[in-house]
Every structure is written in C-alpha cells, then in structure tokens.
C-alpha positions in Angstrom: 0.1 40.7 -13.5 0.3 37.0 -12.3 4.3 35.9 -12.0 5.4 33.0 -13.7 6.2 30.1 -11.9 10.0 28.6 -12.9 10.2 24.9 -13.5 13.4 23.5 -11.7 16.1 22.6 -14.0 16.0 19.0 -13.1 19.7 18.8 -14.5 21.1 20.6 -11.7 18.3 18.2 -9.6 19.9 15.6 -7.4 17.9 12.5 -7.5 15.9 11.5 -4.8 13.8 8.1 -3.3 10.3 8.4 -5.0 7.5 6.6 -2.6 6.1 4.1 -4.2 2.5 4.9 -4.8 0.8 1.8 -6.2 0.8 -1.3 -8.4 -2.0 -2.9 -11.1 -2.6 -6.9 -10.6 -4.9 -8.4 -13.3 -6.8 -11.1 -12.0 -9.4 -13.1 -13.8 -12.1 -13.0 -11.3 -12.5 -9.3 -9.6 -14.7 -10.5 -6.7 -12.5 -14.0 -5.9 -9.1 -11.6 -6.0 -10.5 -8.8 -3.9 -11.6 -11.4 -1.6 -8.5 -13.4 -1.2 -6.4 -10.1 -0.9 -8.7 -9.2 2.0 -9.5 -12.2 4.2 -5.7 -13.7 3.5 -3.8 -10.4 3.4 -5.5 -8.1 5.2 -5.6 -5.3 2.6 -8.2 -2.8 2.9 -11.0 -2.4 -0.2 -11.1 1.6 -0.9 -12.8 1.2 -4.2 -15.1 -2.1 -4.8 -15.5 -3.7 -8.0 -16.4 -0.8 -10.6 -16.7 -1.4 -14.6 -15.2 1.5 -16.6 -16.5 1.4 -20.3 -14.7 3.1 -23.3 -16.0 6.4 -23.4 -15.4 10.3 -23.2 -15.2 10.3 -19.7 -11.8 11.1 -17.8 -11.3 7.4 -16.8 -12.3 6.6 -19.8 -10.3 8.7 -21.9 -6.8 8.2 -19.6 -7.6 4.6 -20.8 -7.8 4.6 -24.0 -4.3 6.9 -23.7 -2.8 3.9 -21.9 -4.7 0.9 -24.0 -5.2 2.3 -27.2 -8.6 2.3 -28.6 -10.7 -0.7 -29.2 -10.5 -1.8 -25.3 -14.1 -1.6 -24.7 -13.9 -2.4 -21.2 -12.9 -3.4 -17.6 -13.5 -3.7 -13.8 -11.3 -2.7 -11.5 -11.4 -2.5 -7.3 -8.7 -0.2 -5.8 -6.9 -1.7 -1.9 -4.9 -0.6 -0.1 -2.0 -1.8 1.8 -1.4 -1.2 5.7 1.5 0.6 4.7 -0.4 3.0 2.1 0.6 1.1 -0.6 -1.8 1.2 -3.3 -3.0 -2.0 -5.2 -5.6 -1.8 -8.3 -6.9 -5.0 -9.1 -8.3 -5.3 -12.9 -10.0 -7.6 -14.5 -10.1 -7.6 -18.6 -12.7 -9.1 -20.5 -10.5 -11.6 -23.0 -8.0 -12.1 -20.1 -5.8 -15.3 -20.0 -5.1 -17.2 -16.9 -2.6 -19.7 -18.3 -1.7 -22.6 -15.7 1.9 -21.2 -15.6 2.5 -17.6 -16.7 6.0 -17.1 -14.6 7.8 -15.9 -16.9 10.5 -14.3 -15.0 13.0 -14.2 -17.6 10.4 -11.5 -19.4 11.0 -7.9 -19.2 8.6 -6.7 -16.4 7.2 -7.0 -12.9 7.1 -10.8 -11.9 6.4 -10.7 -8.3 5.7 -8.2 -5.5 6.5 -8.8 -2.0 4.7 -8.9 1.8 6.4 -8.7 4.9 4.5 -10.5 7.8 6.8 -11.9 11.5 4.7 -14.6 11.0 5.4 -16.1 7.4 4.8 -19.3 8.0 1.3 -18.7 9.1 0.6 -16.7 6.3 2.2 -18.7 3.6 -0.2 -21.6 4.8 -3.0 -19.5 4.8 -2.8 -18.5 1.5 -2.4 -22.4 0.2 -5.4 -22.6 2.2 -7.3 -20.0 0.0 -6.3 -21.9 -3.3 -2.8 -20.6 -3.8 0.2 -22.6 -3.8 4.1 -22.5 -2.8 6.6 -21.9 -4.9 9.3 -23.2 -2.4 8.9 -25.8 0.1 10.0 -24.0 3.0 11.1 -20.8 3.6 15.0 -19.7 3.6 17.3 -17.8 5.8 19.1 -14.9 5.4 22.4 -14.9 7.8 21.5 -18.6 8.9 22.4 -19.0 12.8 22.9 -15.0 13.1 19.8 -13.5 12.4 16.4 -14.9 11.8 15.2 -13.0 8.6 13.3 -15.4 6.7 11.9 -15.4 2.8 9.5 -17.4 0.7 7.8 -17.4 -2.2 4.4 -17.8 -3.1 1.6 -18.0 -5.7 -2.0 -16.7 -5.5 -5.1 -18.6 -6.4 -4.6 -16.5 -9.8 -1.1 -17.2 -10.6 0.7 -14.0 -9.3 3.9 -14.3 -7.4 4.3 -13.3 -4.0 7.4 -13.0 -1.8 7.0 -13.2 2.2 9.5 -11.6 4.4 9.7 -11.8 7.5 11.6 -8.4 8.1 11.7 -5.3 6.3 13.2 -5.3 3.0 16.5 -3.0 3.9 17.3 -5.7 7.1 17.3 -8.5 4.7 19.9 -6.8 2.1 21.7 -4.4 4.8 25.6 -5.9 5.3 25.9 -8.7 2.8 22.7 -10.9 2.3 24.5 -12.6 -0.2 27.6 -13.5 1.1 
C-alpha cells in the first residue's frame, strides 16, 4: 500500500524569498521586440516567435484558463536573461500601442529593471534602436560616496525600463533615500 504524502501546514510555514521566475511583455511587433531585446540587451531567444491558436491543446487550454474564451490567438517568443530570468514576449492580435501608456498611477507592473556598469552606453544604445529616455541623465545614489547610478528608459514599444548600474540590494542597502 502506497503512503500518503502530508502537505505542510503552511501556517506553521515561515515565509521565505521566492526566485523570481519570469515576466510577460506585450509588444506589438513580435519579431522588432525579440530583436531589440537581443542585439540591445543581450537576452538570449530560447523559444522564437510561435503562434498559439485557441484550442484543446495544453497551451491552449491554460489560455483560455487565463484569458477567458473568445481569445482566438497569439504569438509569443520566450528569452532569457543572463541571470536566468525569464522573459515571454507576446504579441495579441487587437493590441494597442498608444503613444503614452505610462500609467504608473495604475495598479500593476509599470517598469522592470536592468543592471549594466556601463549605463550610459546602454541607455544610448537603446535610443539608438528607436527607444527613448525618460530622464535626461542618469542619477546618483549616495552622490560623492558611492557611484551607484539609475535611469530610466523606454523601449521602441513603450515599456519602461530602469538601468542600474549596481545590483539592486547596493542601491537600497543603508539609506538610499536619505
């Protein structure tokens, strides 16, 4: 006779730091995204662009479960960071791209962050590749102490990105803010 497993009593549980696994980005142009991501952030493509239709397949079905029906369809490519962070890029078929959709006052994700030494290179190369800055130069944190720097960006398809030029906890670590 087979034991039965127990299920921790996640009461009793103490909390712990999940990874962080992955994040969806809808883009408006699959092939322009996962070639911006690429050649101006150096992800890696694991997955190139694929169309998943409504259907009874398992993608299919775990999409519906997360759209509702009447979705029909999308594309999607799947990067990856150099950090294993996960990115799914998607790409609907009555997708928007309104000329300003930063809305950071919404509930939800409004940017996601990078950290390259060299942010000032990479913040130019990614105005060279159509995007733009949403500050004019980057700041300090600790001016004249340290030299942990920040900035933020927009891609060619309007989604926010934050350069740092350390890791995160060395920005925040011992009063950023003060």
């Amino acid at each position: 006779m087979a034991e039965t497993q127990k299920v921790p009593n996640t009461e009793t549980q103490q909390a712990y730091p999940r990874a962080f696994s992955h994040i969806g980005i809808s883009v408006p142009d699959l092939e322009k995204a996962v070639e911006f991501y690429s050649e101006v952030l150096g992800w890696y493509t694991i997955m190139t662009p694929t169309k998943v239709v409504e259907d009874d397949s398992a993608i299919g079905q775990m999409s519906t479960d997360v759209f509702g029906k009447g979705w029909g369809s999308y594309r999607i490519a799947h990067m990856s960071t150099s950090d294993k962070v996960g990115i799914e890029l998607f790409e609907f078929k009555n997708q928007k791209n309104p000329d300003n959709n930063f809305k950071y006052w919404e509930t939800g994700v409004f940017h996601f962050a990078v950290q390259d030494p060299n942010l000032e290179e990479l913040a130019q190369k990614i105005v060279d590749a159509g995007g733009k800055r949403r500050m004019d130069k980057p700041r300090f944190y600790y001016p004249g102490d340290k030299p942990y720097r920040m900035i933020y960006m927009e891609d060619p398809f309007g989604n926010i990105i934050e350069i740092y030029s350390h890791s995160y906890e060395l920005h925040y670590a011992n009063g950023a803010y003060q």
